[in-house]
C-alpha positions as CSV (number, residue, x, y, z in Angstrom):
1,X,118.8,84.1,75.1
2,X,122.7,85.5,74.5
3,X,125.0,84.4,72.6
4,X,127.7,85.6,75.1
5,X,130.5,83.7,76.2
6,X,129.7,82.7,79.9
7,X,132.1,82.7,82.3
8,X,133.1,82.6,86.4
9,X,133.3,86.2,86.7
10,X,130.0,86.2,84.9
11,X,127.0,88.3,87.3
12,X,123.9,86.5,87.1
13,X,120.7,88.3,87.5
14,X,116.8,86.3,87.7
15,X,113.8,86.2,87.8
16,X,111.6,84.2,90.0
17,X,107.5,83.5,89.8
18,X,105.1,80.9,89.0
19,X,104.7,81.1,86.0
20,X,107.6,83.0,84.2
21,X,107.9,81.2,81.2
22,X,106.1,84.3,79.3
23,X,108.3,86.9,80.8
24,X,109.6,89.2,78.5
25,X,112.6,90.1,81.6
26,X,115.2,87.8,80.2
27,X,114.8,89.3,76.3
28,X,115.0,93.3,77.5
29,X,117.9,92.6,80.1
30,X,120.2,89.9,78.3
31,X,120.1,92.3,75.2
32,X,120.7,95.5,77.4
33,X,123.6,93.4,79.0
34,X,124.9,92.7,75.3
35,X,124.9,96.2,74.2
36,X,126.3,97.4,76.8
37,X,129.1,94.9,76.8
38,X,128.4,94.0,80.3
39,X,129.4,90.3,82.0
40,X,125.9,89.6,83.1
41,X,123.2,86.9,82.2
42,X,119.6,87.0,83.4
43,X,117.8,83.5,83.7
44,X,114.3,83.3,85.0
45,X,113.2,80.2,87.3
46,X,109.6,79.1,88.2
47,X,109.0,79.0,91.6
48,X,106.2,77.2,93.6
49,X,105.3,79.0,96.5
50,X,105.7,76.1,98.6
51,X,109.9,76.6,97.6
52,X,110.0,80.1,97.9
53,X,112.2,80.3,101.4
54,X,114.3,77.7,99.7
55,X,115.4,79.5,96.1
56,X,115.5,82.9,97.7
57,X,118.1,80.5,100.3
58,X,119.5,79.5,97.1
59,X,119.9,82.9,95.3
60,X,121.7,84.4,98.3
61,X,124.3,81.3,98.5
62,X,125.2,81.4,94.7
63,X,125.3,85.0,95.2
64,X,123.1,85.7,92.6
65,X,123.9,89.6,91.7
66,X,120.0,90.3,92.4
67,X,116.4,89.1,91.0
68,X,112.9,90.5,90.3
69,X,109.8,88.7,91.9
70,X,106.8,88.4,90.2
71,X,103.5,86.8,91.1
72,X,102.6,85.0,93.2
73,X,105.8,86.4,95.2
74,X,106.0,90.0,95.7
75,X,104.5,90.1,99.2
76,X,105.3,86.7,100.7
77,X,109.3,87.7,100.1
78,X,109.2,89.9,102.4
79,X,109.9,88.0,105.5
80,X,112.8,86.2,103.6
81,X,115.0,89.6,102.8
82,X,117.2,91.6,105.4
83,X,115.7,94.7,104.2
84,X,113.4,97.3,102.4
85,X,113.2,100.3,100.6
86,X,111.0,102.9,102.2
87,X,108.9,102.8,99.4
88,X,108.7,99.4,99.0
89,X,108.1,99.1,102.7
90,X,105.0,101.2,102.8
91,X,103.4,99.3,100.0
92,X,104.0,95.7,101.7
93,X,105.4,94.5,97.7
94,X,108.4,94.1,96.3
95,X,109.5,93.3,92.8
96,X,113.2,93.5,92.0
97,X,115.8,92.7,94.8
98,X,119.4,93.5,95.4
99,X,122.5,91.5,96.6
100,X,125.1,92.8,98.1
101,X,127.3,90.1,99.4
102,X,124.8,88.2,101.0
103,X,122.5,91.4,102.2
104,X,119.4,91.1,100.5
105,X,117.8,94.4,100.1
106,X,113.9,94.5,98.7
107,X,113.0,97.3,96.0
108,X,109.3,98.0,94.1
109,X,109.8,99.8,90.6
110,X,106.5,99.2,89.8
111,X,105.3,102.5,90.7
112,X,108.6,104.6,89.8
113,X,108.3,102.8,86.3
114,X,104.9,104.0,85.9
115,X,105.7,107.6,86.4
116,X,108.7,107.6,84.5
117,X,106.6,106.4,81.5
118,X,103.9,109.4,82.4
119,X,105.9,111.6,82.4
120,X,108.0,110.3,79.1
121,X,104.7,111.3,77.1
122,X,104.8,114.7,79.0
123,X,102.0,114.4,81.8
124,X,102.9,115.8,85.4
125,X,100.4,114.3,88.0
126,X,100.9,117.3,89.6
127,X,97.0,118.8,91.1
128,X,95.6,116.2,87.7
129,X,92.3,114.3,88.3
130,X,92.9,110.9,88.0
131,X,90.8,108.0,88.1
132,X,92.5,104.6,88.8
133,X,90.4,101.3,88.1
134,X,91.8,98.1,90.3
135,X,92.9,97.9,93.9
136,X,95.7,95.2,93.5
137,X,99.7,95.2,94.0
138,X,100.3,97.6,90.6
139,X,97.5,99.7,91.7
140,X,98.8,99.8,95.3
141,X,102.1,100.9,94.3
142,X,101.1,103.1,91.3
143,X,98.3,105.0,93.7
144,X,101.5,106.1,96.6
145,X,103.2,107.4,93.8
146,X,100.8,109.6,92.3
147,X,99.7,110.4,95.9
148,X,103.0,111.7,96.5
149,X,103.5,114.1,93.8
150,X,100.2,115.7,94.4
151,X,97.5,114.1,92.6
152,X,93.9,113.7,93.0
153,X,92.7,110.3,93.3
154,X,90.2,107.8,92.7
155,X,90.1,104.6,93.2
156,X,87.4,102.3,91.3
157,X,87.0,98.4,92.7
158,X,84.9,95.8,92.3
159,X,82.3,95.4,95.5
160,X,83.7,92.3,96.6
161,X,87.2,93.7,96.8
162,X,86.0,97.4,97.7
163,X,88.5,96.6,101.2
164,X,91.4,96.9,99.3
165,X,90.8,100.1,98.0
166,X,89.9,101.3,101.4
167,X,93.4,99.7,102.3
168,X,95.2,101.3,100.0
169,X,93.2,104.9,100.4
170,X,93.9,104.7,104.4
171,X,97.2,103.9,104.0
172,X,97.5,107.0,102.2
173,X,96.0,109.4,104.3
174,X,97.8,108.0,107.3
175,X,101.5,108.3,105.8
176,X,100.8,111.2,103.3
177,X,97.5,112.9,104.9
178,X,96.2,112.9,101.6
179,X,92.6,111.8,100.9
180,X,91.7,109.0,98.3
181,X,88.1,108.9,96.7
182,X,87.3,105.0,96.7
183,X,83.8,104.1,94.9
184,X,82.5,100.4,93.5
185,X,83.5,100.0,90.1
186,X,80.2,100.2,88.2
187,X,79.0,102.1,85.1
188,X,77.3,105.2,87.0
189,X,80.1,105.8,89.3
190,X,82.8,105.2,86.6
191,X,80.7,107.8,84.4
192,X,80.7,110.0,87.3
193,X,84.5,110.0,88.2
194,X,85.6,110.2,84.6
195,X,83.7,113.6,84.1
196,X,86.3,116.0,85.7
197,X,88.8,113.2,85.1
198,X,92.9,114.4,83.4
199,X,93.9,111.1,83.3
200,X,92.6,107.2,83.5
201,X,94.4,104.5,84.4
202,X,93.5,100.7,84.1
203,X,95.1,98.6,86.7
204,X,93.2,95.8,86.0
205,X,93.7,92.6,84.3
206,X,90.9,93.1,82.1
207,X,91.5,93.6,78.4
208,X,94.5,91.4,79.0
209,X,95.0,88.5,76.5
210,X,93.9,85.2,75.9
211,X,90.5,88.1,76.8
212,X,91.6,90.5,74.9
213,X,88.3,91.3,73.5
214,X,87.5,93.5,76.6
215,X,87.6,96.5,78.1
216,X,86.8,98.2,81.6
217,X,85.5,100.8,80.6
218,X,82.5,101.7,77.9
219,X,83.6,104.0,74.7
220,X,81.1,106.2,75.7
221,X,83.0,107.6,78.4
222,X,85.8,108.2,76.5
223,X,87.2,112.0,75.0
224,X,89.5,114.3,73.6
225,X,91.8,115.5,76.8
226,X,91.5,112.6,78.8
227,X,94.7,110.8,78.8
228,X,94.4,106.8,79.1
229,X,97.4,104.8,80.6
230,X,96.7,100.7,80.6
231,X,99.3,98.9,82.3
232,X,98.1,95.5,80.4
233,X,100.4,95.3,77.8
234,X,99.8,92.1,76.3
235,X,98.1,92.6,73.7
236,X,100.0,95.7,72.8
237,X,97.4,98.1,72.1
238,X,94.2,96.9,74.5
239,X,90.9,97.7,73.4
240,X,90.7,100.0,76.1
241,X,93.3,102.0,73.8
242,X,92.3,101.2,70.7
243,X,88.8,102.6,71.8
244,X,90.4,105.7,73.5
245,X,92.2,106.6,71.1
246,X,89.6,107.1,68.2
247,X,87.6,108.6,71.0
248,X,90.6,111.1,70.5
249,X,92.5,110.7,73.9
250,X,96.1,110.8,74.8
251,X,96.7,107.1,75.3
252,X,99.5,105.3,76.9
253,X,101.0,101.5,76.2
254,X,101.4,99.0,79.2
255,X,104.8,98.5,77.6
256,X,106.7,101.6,78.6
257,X,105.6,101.5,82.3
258,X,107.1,97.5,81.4
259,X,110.2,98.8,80.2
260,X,110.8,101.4,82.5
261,X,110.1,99.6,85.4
262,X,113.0,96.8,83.9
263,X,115.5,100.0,83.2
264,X,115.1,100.7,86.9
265,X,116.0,97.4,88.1
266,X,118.7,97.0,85.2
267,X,120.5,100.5,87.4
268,X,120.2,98.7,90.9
269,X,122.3,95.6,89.5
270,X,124.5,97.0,87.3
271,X,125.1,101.1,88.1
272,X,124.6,101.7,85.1
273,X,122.0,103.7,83.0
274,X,119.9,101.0,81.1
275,X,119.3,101.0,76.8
276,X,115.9,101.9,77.5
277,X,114.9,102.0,74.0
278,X,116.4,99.1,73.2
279,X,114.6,96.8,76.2
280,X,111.5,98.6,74.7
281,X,112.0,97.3,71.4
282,X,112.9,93.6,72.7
283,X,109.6,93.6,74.4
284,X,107.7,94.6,71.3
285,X,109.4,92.3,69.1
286,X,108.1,89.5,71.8
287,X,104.8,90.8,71.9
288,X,104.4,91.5,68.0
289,X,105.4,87.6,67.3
290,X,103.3,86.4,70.2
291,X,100.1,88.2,68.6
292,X,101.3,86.8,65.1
């Protein structure tokens, strides 16, 4: 938490989910508040789904500066603000919300942060192959994104939830007339799509701890030039990583597109550019004495 003095002029920013109490929100923002010597506290509160319509009633009455939504939130809000941002919209998902006297305003910087942290390690998705494993709400966003500056995409999924690639791919070609590859996540097709492939990302849960002795795809497949971006980031380095990056790939942590994606909310709130580096670090220190 901070050790700052707390006060009525005090902004409060949240976050609400079910659970939260593993978040590491309230460590990157409360120490970006601090060092910037800003008047704001961020507080996270758990949030049944059954209560949603109430706390976001709740939030707008105590005029809460604004709040990120986690699971099992980020679609069900929608209903509940007075608007969206076009990006946002189109994915149906939202994940960090704005108040502005009482106007409640839906953002996603789910996607957003994940390019920013691409692009950080100095890859343009520009006319890249890239293969995207996982057809849920990160995927969803991440996949408009990279549709939108010009990538080539495909989208892996298990069987059972091949539809939601198909959503997301339709979608897609409707708004962007761009076409999506989708396939079934399985070892010939993944072998198939990763041949030709510039860049892999894991948009899955799997790998992700208290399981952390997984991985989505076989080292096999894995090779110098292929760069390998898992948005897991607890544990720190997956074994998807660990495995990619003996195989000699480019590999990218869970944790920047996690900090960026906080340092983009952090601006809507405050107007002001976030410590990324420093909510980086905050996160890591979390992480590192949670694997201890």
């Amino acid at each position: 938490m901070t050790d700052k003095e707390i006060s009525g002029k005090t902004q409060i920013c949240a976050l609400i989910g079910d659970p939260v109490e593993h978040s590491m929100s309230p460590a990157m923002h409360n120490a970006a508040y601090q060092a910037l010597g800003l008047d704001y506290v961020y507080i996270p509160f758990r949030v049944k789904a059954r209560e949603l319509e109430q706390a976001v009633r709740g939030l707008r009455a105590l005029n809460v500066r604004g709040f990120n939504v986690t699971m099992p939130h980020k679609v069900t809000i929608i209903p509940l603000l007075n608007s969206l941002d076009p990006l946002a919209e189109k994915i149906g998902a939202v994940n960090t919300v704005v108040n502005d006297g009482g106007d409640l305003k839906g953002y996603n910087t789910d996607g957003e942060g994940f390019l920013r942290a691409l692009r950080e390690k100095g890859m343009e998705p520009d006319e890249k192959n890239i293969v995207l494993l996982g057809a849920g709400g990160a995927s969803r966003a991440i996949s408009y994104v990279l549709a939108q500056q010009g990538a080539r995409l495909a989208i892996l999924n298990r069987r059972l939830e091949l539809a939601w690639a198909e959503d997301i791919a339709r979608l897609i070609l409707e708004d962007l007339d761009i076409e999506v590859e989708v396939m079934e996540l399985g070892a010939g097709q993944l072998a198939g799509a990763l041949e030709d492939a510039d860049i892999l990302v894991n948009a899955t849960s799997v790998g992700m701890s208290p399981e952390s002795s997984k991985s989505p795809v076989p080292a096999a497949l894995l090779k110098p030039g292929l760069t390998v971006f898992d948005i897991v980031y607890n544990p720190i380095e997956t074994r998807l990583l660990r495995e990619a990056k003996a195989a000699g790939a480019r590999v990218i942590s869970g944790v920047d597109m996690l900090a960026w994606q906080g340092a983009l909310a952090f601006e809507k709130w405050t107007g002001q550019a976030a410590p990324l580096g420093l909510m980086r670090r905050e996160a890591l220190k979390l992480l590192e004495a949670h694997e201890d």
